[in-house]
C-alpha positions as CSV (number, residue, x, y, z in Angstrom):
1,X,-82.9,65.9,100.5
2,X,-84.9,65.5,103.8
3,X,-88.0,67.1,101.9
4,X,-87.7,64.1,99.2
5,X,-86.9,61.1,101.3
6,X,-90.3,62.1,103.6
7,X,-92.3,62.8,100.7
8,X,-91.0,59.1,99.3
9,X,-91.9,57.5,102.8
10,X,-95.3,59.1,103.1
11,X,-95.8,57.6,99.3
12,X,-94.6,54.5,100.7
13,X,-97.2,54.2,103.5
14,X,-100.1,56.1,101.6
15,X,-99.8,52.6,99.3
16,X,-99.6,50.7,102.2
17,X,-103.2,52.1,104.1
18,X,-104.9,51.7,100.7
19,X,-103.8,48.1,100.4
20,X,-104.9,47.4,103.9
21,X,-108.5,49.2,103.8
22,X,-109.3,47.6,100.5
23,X,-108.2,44.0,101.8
24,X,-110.8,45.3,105.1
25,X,-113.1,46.3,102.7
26,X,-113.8,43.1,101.0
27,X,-113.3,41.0,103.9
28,X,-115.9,43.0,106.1
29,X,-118.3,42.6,102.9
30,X,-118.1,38.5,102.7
31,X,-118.4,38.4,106.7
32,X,-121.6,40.3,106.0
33,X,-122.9,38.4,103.0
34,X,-121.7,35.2,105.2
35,X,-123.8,36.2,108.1
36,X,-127.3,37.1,106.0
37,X,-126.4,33.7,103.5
38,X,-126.3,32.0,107.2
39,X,-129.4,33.6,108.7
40,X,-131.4,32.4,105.7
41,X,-129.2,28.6,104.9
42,X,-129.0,27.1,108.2
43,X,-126.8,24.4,107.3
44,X,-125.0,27.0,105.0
45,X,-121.7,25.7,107.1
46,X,-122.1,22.5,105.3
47,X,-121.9,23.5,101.8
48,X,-119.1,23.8,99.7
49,X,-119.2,27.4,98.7
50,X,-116.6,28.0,95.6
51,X,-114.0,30.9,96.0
52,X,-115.7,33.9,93.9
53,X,-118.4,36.1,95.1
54,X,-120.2,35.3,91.6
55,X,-120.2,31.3,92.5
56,X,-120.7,31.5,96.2
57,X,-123.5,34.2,95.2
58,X,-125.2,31.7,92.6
59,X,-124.5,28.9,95.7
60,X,-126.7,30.6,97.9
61,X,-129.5,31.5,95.3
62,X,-129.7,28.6,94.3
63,X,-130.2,27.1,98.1
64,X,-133.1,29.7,98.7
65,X,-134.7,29.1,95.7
66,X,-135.1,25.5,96.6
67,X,-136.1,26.8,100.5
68,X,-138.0,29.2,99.0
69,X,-137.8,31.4,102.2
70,X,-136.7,34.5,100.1
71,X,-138.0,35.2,96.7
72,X,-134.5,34.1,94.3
73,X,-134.7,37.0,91.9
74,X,-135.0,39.8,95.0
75,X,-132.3,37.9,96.6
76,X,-129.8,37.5,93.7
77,X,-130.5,41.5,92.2
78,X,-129.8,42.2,95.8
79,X,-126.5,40.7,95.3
80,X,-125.5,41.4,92.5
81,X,-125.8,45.0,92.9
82,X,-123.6,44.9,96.4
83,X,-120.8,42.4,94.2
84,X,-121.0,45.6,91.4
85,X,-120.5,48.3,93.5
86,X,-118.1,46.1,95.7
87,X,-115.9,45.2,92.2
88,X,-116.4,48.9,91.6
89,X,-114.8,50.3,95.1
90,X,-112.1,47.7,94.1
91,X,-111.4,48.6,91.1
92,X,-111.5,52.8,92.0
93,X,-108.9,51.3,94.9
94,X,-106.6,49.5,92.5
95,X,-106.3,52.4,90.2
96,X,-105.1,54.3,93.4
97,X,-103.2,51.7,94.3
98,X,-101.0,52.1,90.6
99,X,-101.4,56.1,90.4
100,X,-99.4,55.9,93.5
101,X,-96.6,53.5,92.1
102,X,-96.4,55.5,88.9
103,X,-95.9,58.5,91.2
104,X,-93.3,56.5,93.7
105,X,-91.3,55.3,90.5
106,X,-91.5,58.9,89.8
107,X,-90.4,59.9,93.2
108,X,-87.3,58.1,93.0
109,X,-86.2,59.1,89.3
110,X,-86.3,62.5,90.9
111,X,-84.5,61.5,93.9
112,X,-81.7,60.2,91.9
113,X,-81.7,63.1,90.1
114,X,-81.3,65.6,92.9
115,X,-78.9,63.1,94.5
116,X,-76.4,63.5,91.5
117,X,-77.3,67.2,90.8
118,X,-75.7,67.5,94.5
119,X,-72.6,65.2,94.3
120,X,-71.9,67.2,91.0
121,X,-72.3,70.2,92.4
122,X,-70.1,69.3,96.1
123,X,-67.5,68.7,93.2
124,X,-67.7,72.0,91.3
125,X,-67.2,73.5,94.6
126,X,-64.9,71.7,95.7
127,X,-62.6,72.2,92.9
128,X,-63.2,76.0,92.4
129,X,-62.0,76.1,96.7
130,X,-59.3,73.7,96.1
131,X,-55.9,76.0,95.6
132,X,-54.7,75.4,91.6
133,X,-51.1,75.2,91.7
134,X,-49.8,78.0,89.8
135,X,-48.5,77.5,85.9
136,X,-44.8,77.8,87.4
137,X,-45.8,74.6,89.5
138,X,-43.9,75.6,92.6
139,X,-46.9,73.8,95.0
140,X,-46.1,71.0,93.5
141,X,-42.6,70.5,92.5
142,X,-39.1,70.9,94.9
143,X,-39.5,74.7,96.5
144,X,-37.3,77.7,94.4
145,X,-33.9,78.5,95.6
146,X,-33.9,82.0,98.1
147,X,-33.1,83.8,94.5
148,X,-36.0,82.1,92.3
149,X,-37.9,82.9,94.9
150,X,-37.1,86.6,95.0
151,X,-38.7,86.9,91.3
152,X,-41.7,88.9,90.4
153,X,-43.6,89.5,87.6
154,X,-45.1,87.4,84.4
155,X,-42.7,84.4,84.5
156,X,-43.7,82.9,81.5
157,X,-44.3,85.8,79.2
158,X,-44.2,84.2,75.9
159,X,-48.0,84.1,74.2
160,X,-49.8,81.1,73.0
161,X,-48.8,79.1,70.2
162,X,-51.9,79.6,67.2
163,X,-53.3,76.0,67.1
164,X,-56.5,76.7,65.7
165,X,-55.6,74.0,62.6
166,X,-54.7,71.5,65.2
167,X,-57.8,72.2,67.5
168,X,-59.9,71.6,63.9
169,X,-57.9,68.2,63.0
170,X,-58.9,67.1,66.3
171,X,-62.7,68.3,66.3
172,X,-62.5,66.3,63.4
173,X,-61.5,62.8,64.1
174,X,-64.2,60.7,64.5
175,X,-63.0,57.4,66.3
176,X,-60.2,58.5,68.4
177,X,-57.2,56.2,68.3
178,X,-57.5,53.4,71.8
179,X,-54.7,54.6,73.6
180,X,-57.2,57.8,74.5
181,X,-60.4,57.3,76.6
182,X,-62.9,59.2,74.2
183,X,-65.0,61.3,76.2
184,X,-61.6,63.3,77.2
185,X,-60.3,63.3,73.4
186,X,-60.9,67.0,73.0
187,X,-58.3,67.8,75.4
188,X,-55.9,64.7,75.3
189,X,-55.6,64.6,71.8
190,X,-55.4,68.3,71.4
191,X,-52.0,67.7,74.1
192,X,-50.3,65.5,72.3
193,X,-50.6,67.4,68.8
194,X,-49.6,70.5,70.7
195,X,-46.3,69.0,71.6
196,X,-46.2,66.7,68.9
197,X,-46.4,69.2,66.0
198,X,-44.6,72.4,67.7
199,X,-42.0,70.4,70.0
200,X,-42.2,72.5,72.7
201,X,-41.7,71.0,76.0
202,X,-42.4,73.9,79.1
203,X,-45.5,73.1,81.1
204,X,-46.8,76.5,81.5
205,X,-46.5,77.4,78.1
206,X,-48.1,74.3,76.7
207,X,-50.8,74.8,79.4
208,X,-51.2,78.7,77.8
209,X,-51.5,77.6,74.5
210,X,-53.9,74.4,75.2
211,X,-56.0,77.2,77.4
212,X,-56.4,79.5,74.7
213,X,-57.1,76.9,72.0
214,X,-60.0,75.4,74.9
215,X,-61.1,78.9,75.9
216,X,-60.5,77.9,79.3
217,X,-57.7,79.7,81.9
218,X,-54.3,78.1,81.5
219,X,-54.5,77.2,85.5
220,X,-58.0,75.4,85.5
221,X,-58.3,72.1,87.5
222,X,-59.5,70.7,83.8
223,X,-55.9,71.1,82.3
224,X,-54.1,69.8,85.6
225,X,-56.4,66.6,85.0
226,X,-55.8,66.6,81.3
227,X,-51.7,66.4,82.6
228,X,-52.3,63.7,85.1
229,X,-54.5,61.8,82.7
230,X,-52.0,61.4,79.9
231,X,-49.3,60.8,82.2
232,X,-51.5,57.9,83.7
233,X,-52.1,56.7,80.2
234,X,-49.0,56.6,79.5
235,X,-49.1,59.3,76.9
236,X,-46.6,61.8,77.8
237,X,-43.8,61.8,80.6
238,X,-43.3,64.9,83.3
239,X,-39.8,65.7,83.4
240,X,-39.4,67.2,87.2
241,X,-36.1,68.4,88.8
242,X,-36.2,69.2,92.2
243,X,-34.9,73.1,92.2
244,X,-36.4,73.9,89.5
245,X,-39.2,76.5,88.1
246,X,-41.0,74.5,86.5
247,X,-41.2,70.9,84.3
248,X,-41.1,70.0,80.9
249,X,-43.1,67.4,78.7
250,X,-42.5,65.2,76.2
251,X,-44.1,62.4,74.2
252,X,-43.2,58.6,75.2
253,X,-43.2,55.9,72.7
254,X,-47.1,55.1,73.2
255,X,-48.2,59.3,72.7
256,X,-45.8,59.2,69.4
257,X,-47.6,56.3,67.8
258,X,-51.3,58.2,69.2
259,X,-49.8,61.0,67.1
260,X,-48.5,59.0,63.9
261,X,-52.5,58.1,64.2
262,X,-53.9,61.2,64.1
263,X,-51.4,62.9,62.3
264,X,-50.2,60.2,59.9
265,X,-46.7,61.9,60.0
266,X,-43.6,61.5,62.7
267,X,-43.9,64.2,65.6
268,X,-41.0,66.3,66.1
269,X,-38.1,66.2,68.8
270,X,-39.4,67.9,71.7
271,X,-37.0,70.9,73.8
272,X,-36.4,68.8,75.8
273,X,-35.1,65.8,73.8
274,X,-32.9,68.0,72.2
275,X,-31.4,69.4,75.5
276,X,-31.0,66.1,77.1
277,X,-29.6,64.8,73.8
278,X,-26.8,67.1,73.9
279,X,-26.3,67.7,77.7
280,X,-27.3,63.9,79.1
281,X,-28.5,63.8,82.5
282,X,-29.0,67.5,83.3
283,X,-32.5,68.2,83.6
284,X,-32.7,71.3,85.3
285,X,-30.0,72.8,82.6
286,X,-33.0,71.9,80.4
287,X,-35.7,73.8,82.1
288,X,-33.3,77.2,82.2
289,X,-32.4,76.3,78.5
290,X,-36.4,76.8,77.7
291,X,-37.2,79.3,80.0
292,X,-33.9,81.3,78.5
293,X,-36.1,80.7,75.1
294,X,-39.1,82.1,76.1
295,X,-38.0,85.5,76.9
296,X,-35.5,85.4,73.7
297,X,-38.5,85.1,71.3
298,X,-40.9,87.5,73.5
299,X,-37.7,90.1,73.1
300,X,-37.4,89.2,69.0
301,X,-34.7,86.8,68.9
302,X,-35.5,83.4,66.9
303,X,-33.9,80.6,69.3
304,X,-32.5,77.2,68.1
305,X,-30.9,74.4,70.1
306,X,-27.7,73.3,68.5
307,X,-28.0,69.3,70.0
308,X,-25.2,66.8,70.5
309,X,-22.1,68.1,68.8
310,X,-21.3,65.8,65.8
311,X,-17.5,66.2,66.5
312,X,-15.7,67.1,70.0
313,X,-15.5,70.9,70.6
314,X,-17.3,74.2,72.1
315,X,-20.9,73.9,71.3
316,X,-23.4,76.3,73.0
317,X,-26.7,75.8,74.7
318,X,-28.5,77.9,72.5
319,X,-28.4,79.4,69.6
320,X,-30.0,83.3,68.8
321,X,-30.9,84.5,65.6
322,X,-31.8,88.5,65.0
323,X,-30.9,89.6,61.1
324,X,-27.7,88.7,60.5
325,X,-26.4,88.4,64.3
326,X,-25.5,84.9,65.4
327,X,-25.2,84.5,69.3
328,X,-24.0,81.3,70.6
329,X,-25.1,81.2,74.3
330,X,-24.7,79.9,77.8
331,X,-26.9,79.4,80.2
332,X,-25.3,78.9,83.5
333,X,-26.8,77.2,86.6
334,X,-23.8,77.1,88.7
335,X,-20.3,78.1,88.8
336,X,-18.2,74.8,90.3
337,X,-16.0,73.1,87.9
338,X,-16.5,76.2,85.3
339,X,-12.7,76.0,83.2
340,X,-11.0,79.1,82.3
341,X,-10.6,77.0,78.7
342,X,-14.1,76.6,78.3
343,X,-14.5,81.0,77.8
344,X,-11.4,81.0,76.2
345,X,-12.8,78.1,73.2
346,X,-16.3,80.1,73.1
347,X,-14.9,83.4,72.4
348,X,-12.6,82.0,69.8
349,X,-15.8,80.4,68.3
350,X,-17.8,83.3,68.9
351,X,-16.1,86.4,69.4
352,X,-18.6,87.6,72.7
353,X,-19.3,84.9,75.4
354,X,-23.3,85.3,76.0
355,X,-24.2,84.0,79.2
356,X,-27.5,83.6,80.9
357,X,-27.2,83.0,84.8
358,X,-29.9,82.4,87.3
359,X,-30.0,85.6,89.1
360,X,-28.0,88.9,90.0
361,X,-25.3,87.5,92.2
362,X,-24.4,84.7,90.2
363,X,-24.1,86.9,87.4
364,X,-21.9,89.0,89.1
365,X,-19.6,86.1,90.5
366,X,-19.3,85.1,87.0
367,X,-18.3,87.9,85.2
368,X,-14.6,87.7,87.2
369,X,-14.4,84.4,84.8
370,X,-15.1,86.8,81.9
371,X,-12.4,89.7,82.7
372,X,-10.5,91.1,80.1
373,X,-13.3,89.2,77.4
374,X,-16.3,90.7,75.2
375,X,-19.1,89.2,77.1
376,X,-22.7,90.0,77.0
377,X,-24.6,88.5,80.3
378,X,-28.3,88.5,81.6
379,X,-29.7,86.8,84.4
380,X,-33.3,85.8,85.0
381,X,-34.0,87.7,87.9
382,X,-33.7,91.0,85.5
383,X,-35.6,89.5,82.8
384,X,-38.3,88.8,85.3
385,X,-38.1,92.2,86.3
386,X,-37.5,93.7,83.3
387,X,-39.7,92.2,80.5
388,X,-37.7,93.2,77.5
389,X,-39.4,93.3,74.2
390,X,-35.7,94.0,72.5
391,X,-32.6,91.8,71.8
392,X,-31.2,95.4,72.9
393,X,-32.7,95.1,76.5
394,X,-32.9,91.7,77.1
395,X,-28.8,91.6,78.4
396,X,-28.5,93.3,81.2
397,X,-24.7,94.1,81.2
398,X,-22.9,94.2,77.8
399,X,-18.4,94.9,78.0
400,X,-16.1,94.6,75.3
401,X,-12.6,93.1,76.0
402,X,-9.5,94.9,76.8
């Protein structure tokens, strides 16, 4: 930029010397007609000479003429040819004059240019050495518990969702509906029908399939923004939980309407108004309930969530479908205030208590609830670990009662 902003000044000043040696110029040349009109007019200083050089020129002809020291037509070619070549010089210097302002105006489109070229690119850099938080959003929610933070592998290992007819609806629309800002429509929009048509509510996996559907990676500073931005507008509301893996999403009362406009149809209930629905208050039961999900489907099972039980009685978290088996199961986060009644309702509903726990060890505390019962249990530290593609392999421990 140091290059540009000399180059301008040297513009600058270039204008400024032609200016001043044309303004020398002319004034050097009347001081010299002056001088030889007063060496032939004595009492030159007495006349009234009028402002141009073609008036003061006729002046002074006319004032020989009647002297008749200099022949008038000599003196007046004479004259005349000096004023044309001076008018000439003038105008060659007025031309420059412009040439250089055209140039300077030129100058300092480009310097804008280059100016913004480098702010843009300062930002592209800065975003591609800023840290992206990972699609598990433990940078920027409550830090995992010691056995959370034991897990590796894929933690989200459920595909995409094919939105290709959504991505097309939205391509589509025209004038997008005013609760969006319209140069970010593409992803906004493209959100809310995501969530809207297919209810699900886990962050990462929303951010997978809006990814695929963008062609972009799932843990681009874009989508982040897209997230922030509709939660600024007031489009969707983060459901956070300090402990847990990850949050969940849902539409609020202004993104359903956004949807109703697109979509000219009600959105779904997302996961996690379901959840919430049947078990008020307990958000971070919500987030295991959906992560439990994801690795049911990704192992073949076809999950459902029962919601608030229309009549008092054992109703499970979740509900998994494979042929004709029917699992009703738990997902546990802790142990305290667990009732010996509450196993002994479930596997009179049921006939095997399926339980989903955090990790190993609360697994393992667990299963002295479950003695002398057919139980089935699975923890997420194994399906982490384990990946299962099977309903077979996805429990770890499977007893039958005594």
């Amino acid at each position: 930029m140091s290059d540009t902003t000399s180059l301008w000044h040297d513009l600058i000043e270039a204008e400024r010397e032609l200016r001043r040696a044309a303004e020398k110029l002319a004034s050097g040349w009347r001081e010299a007609f002056l001088s030889l009109a007063a060496m032939m007019v004595p009492d030159l200083d007495k006349l009234a000479l009028p402002s141009t050089p073609e008036g003061a020129l006729e002046a002074v002809s006319r004032r020989l003429s009647a002297r008749s020291r200099w022949p008038s037509g000599e003196a007046t070619e004479r004259l005349r040819e000096e004023i044309e070549r001076l008018k000439g010089e003038n105008a060659r210097l007025l031309a420059e004059v412009e040439r250089l302002r055209q140039a300077g105006m030129e100058m300092e489109r480009l310097r804008w240019e280059v100016e913004r070229l480098r702010r843009e690119n300062a930002h592209l850099s800065a975003e591609r050495e800023r840290p992206q938080p990972p699609v598990e959003e433990h940078g920027d929610e409550a830090s995992p518990t010691p056995s959370e933070a034991r897990l590796s592998g894929e933690t989200h290992p459920a595909p995409p969702l094919e939105v290709s007819d959504l991505a097309e609806i939205i391509k589509s629309v025209r004038r997008p509906p005013p609760q969006f800002q319209a140069e970010f429509f593409a992803k906004d929009g493209l959100l809310i029908a995501i969530i809207g048509k297919t209810g699900i509510s886990s962050r990462p996996r929303i951010a997978k399939t809006l990814g695929a559907a963008l062609g972009i990676s799932p843990r681009s500073g874009s989508l982040t923004r897209c997230f922030e931005r509709c939660e600024r507008l007031d489009l969707i509301h983060i459901h956070k939980a300090p402990g847990a893996p990850f949050s969940l999403l849902s539409l609020t009362l202004k993104g359903k309407e956004a949807y109703r406009q697109i979509f000219r149809v009600d959105p779904i209930p997302s996961e996690v108004e379901l959840l919430l629905e049947a078990h008020p208050g307990n958000l971070i039961h919500a987030v295991y309930c959906v992560w439990a999900r994801e690795f049911a489907e990704v192992a073949g099972y076809i999950v459902e969530y029962p919601g608030r039980p229309p009549i008092p009685g054992p109703s499970s978290d979740l509900i998994f479908r494979y042929g004709n088996e029917v699992l009703g199961v738990e997902v546990e986060r802790a142990l305290a205030g667990n009732d010996p009644r509450k196993w002994e309702a479930i596997a009179e509903r049921w006939g095997i208590i399926a339980v989903i726990a955090p990790d190993r060890e609360t697994a393992e505390r667990l299963e002295t609830y479950l003695q002398g019962k057919s139980y089935w249990i699975t923890d997420f530290t194994y399906l982490v670990e384990t990946q299962p593609k099977t309903p077979d392999s996805f429990w770890r421990k499977r007893r039958c009662g005594a």
